[in-house]
N, CA, C and O atoms as a GROMACS GRO file, in nm:
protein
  328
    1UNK      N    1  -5.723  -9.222  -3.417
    1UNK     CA    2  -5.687  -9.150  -3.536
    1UNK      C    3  -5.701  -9.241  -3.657
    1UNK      O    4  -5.638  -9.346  -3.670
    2UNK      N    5  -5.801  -9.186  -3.754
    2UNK     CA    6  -5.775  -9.285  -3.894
    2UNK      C    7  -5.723  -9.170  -3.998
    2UNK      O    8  -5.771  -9.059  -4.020
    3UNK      N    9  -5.595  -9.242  -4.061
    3UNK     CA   10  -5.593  -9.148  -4.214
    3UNK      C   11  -5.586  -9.206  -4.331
    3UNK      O   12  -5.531  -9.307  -4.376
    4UNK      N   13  -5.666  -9.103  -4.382
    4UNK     CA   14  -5.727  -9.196  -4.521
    4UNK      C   15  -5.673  -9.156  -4.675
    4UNK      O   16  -5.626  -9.043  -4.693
    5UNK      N   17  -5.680  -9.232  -4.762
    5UNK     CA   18  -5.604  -9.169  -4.879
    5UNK      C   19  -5.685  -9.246  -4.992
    5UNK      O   20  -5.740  -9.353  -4.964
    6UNK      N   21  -5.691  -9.190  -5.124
    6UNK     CA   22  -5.708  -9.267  -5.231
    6UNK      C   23  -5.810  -9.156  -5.317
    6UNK      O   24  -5.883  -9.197  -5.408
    7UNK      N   25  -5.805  -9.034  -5.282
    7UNK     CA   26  -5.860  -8.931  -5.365
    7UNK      C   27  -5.998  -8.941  -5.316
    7UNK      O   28  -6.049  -8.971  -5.208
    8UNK      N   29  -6.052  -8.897  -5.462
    8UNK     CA   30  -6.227  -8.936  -5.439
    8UNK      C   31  -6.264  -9.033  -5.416
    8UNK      O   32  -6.382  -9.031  -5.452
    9UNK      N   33  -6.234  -9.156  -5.362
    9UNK     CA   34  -6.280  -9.276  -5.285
    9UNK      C   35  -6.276  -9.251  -5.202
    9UNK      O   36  -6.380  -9.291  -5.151
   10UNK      N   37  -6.183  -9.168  -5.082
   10UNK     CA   38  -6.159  -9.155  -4.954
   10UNK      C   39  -6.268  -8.974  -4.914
   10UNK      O   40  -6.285  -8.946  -4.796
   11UNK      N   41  -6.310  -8.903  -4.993
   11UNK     CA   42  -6.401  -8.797  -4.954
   11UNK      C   43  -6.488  -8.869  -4.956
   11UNK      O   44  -6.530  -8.889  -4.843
   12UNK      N   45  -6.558  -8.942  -5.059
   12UNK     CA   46  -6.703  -9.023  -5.084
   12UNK      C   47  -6.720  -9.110  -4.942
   12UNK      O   48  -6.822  -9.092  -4.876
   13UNK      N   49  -6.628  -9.194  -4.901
   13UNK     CA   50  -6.589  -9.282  -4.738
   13UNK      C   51  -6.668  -9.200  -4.640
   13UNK      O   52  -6.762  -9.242  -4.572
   14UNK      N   53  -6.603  -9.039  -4.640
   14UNK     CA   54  -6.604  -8.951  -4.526
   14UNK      C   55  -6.712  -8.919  -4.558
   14UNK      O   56  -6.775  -8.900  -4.454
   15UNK      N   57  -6.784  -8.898  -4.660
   15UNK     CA   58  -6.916  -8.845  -4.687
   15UNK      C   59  -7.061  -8.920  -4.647
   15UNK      O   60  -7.166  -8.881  -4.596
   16UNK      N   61  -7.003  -9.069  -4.706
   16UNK     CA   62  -7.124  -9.151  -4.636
   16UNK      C   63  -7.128  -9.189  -4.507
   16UNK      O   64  -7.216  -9.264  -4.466
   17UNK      N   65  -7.022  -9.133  -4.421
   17UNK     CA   66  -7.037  -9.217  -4.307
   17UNK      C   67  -6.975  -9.070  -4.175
   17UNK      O   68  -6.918  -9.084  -4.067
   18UNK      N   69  -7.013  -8.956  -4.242
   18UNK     CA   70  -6.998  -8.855  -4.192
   18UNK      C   71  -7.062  -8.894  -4.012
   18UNK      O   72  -7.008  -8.898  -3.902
   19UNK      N   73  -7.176  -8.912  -4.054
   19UNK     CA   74  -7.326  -8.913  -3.902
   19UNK      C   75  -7.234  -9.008  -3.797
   19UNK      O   76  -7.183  -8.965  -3.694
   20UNK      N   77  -7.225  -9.150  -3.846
   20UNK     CA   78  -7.175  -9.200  -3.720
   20UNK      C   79  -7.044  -9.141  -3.708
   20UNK      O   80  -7.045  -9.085  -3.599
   21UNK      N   81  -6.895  -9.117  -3.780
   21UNK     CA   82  -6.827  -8.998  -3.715
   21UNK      C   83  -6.812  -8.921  -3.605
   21UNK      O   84  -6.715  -8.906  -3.530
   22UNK      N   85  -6.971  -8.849  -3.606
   22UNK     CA   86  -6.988  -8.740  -3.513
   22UNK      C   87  -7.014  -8.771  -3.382
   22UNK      O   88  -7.002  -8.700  -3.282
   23UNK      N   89  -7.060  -8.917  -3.397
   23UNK     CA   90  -7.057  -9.002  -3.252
   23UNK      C   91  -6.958  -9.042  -3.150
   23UNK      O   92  -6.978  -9.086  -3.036
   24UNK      N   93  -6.844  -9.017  -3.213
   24UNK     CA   94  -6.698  -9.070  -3.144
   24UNK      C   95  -6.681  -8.925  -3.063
   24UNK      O   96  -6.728  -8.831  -3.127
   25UNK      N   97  -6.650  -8.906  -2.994
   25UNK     CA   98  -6.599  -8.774  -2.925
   25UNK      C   99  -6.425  -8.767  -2.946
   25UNK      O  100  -6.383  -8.655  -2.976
   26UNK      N  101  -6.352  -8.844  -2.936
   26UNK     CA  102  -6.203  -8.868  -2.971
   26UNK      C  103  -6.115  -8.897  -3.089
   26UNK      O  104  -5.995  -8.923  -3.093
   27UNK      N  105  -6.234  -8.881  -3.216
   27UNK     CA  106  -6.172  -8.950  -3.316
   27UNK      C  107  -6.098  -8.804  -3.430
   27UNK      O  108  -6.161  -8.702  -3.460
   28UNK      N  109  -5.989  -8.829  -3.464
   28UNK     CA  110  -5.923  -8.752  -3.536
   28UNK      C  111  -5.948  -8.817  -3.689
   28UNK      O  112  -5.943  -8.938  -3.708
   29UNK      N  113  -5.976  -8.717  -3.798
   29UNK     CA  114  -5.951  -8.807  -3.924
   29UNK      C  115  -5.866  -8.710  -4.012
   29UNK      O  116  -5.902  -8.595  -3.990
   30UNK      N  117  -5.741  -8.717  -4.126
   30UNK     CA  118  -5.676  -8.725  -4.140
   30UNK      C  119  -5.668  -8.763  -4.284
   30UNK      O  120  -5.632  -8.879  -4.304
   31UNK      N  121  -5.701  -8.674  -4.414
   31UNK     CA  122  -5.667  -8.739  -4.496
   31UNK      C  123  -5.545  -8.663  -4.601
   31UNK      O  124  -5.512  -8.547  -4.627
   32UNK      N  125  -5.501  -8.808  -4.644
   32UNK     CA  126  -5.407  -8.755  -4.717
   32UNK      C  127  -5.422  -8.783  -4.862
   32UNK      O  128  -5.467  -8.881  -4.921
   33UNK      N  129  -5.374  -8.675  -4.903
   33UNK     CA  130  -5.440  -8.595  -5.069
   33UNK      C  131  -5.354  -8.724  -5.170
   33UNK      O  132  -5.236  -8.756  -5.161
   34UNK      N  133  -5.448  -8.773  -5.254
   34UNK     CA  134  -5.357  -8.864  -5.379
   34UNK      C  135  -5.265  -8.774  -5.429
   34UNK      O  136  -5.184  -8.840  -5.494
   35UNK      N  137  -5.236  -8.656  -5.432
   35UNK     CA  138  -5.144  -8.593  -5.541
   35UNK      C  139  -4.988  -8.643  -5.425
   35UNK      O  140  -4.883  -8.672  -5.481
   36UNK      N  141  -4.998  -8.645  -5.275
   36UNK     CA  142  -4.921  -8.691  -5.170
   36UNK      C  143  -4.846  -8.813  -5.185
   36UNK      O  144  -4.726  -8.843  -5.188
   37UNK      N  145  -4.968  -8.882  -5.193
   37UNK     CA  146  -4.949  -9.088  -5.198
   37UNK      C  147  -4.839  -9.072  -5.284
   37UNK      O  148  -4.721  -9.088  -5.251
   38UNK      N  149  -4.900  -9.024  -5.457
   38UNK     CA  150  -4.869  -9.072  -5.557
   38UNK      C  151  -4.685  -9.027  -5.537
   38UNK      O  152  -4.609  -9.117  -5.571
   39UNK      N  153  -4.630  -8.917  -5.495
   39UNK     CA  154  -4.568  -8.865  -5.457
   39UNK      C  155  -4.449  -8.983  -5.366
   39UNK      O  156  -4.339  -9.029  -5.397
   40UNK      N  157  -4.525  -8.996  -5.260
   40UNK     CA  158  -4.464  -9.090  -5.154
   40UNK      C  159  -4.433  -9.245  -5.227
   40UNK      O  160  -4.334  -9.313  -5.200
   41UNK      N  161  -4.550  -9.288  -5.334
   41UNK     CA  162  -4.506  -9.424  -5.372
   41UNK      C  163  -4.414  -9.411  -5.461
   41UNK      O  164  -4.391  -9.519  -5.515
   42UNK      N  165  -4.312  -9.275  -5.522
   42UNK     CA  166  -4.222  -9.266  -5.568
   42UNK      C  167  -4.108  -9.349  -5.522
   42UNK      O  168  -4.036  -9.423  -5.589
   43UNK      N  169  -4.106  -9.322  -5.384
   43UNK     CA  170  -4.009  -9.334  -5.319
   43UNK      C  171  -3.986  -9.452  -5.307
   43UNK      O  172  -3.870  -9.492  -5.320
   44UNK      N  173  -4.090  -9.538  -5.278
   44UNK     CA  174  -4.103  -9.698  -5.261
   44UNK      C  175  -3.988  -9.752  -5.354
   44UNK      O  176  -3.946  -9.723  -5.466
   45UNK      N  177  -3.948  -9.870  -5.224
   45UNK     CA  178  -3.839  -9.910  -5.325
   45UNK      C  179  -3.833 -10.061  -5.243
   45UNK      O  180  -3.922 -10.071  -5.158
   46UNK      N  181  -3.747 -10.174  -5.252
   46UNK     CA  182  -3.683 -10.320  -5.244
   46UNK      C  183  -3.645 -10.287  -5.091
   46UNK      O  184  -3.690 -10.317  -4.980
   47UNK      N  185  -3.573 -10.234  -5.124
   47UNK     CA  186  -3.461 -10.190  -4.964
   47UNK      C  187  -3.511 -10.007  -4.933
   47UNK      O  188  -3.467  -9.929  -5.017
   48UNK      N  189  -3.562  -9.969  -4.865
   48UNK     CA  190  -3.551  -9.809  -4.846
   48UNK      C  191  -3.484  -9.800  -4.742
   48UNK      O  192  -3.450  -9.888  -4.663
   49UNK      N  193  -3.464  -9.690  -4.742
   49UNK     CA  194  -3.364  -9.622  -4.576
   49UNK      C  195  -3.443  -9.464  -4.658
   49UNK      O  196  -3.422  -9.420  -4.770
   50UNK      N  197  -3.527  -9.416  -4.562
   50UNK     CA  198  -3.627  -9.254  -4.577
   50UNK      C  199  -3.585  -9.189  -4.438
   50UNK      O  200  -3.560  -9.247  -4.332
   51UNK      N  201  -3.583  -9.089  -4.459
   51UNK     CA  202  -3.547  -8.981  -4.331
   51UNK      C  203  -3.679  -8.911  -4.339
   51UNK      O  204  -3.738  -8.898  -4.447
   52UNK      N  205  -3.725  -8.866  -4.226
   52UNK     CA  206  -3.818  -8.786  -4.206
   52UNK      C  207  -3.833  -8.676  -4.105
   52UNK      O  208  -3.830  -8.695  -3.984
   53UNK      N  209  -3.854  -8.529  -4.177
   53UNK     CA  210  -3.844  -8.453  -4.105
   53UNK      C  211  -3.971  -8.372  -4.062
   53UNK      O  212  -4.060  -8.387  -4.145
   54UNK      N  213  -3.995  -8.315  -3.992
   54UNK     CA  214  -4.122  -8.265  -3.906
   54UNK      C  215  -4.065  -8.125  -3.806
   54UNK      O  216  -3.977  -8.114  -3.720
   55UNK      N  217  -4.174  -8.023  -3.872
   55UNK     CA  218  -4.110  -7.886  -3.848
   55UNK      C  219  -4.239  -7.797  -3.915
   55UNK      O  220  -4.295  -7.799  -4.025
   56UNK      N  221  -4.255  -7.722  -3.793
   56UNK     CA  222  -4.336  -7.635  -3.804
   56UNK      C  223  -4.515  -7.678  -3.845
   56UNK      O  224  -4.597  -7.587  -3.856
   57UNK      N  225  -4.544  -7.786  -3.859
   57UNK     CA  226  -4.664  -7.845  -3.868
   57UNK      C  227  -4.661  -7.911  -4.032
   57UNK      O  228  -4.758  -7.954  -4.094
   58UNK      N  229  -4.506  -7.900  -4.083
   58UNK     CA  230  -4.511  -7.961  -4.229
   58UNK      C  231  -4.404  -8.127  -4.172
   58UNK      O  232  -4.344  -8.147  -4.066
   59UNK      N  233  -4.422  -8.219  -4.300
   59UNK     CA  234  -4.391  -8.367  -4.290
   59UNK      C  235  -4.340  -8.368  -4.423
   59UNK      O  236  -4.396  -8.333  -4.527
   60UNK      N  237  -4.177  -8.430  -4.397
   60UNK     CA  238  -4.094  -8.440  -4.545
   60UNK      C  239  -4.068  -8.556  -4.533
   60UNK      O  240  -4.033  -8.604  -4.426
   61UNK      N  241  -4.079  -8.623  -4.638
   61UNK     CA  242  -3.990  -8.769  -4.611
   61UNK      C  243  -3.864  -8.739  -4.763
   61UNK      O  244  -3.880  -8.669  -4.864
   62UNK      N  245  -3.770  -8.808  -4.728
   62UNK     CA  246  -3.640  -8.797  -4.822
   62UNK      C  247  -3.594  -8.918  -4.839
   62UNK      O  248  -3.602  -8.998  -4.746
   63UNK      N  249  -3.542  -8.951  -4.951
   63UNK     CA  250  -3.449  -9.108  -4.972
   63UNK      C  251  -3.324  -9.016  -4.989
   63UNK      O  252  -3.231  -9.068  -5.050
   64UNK      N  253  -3.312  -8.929  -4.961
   64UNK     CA  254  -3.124  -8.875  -4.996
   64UNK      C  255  -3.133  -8.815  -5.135
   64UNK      O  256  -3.053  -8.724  -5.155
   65UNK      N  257  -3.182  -8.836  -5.198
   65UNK     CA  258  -3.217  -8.745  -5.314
   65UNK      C  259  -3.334  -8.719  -5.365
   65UNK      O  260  -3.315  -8.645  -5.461
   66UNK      N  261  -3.447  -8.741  -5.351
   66UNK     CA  262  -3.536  -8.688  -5.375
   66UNK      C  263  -3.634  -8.636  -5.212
   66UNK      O  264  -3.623  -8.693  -5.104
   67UNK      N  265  -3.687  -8.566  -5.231
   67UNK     CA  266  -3.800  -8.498  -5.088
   67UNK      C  267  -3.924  -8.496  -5.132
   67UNK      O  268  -3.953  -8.458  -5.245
   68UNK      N  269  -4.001  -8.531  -5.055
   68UNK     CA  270  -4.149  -8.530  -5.042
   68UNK      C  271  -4.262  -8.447  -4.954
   68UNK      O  272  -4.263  -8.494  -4.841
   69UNK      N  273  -4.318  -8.383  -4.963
   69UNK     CA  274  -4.388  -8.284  -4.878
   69UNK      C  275  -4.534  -8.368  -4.855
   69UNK      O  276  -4.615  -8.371  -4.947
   70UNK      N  277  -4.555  -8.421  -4.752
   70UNK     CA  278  -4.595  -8.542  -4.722
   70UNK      C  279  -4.726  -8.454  -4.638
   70UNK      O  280  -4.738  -8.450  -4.516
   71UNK      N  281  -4.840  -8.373  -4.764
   71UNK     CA  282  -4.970  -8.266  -4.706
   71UNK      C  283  -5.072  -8.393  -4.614
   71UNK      O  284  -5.084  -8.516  -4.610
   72UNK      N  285  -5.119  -8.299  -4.562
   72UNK     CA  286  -5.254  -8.339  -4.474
   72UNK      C  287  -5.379  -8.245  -4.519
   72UNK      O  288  -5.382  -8.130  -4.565
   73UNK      N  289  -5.474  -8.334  -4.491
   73UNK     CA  290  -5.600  -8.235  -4.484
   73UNK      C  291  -5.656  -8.346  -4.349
   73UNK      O  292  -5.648  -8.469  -4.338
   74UNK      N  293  -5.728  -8.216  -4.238
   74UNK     CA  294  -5.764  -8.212  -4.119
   74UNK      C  295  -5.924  -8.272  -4.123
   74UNK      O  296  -5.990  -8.199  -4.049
   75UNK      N  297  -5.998  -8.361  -4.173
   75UNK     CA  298  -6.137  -8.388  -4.215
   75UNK      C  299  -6.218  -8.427  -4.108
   75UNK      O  300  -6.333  -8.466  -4.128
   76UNK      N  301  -6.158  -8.420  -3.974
   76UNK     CA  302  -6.229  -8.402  -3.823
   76UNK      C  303  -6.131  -8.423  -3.705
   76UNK      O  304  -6.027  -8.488  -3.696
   77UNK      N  305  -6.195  -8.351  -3.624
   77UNK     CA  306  -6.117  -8.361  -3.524
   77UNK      C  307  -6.049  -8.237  -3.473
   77UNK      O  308  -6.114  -8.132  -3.479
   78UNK      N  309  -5.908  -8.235  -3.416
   78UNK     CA  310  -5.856  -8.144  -3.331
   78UNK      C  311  -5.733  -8.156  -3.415
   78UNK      O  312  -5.711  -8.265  -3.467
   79UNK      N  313  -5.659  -8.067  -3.433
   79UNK     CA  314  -5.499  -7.988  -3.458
   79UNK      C  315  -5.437  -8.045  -3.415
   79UNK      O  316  -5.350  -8.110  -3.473
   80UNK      N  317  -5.465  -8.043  -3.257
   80UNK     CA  318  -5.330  -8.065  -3.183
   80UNK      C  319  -5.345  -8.274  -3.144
   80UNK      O  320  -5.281  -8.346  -3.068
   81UNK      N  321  -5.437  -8.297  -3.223
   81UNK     CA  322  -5.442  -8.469  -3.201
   81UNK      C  323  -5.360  -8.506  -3.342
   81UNK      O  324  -5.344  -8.624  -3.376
   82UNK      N  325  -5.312  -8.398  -3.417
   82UNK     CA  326  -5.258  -8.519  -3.556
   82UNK      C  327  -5.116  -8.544  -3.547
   82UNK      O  328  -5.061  -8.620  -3.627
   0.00000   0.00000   0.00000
């Protein structure tokens, strides 16, 4: 499984290197959307303590007061591998 992030740097990645990709038979890819990151590096902190919850095929992460809806996009592979 690779997941990738950083906006249009990380489609352009998947784009040039789509062909060998298709060579792996097992490989899941996994990217996650900058509007996500930017989201998640909110949270970043010195000391964290994050809870994370997982339900129904969605991913929250929480510091106790703020929540994060922590999206995926599926960019190869299988469903049931992420």
């Amino acid at each position: 499984m690779v997941y990738c992030y950083g906006g249009r740097v990380a489609d352009m990645w998947f784009a040039q290197n789509s062909a060998q990709f298709e060579r792996q038979q097992n490989l899941t890819i996994i990217n996650l959307p900058q509007e996500s990151t930017k989201e998640l590096a909110k949270l970043a902190q010195r000391t964290m303590d994050l809870q994370c919850t997982i339900q129904d095929g969605q991913v929250w992460l929480s510091d106790g007061n703020t929540s994060v809806q922590v999206e995926r996009t599926l960019l190869r592979g299988s469903e049931s591998r992420k």
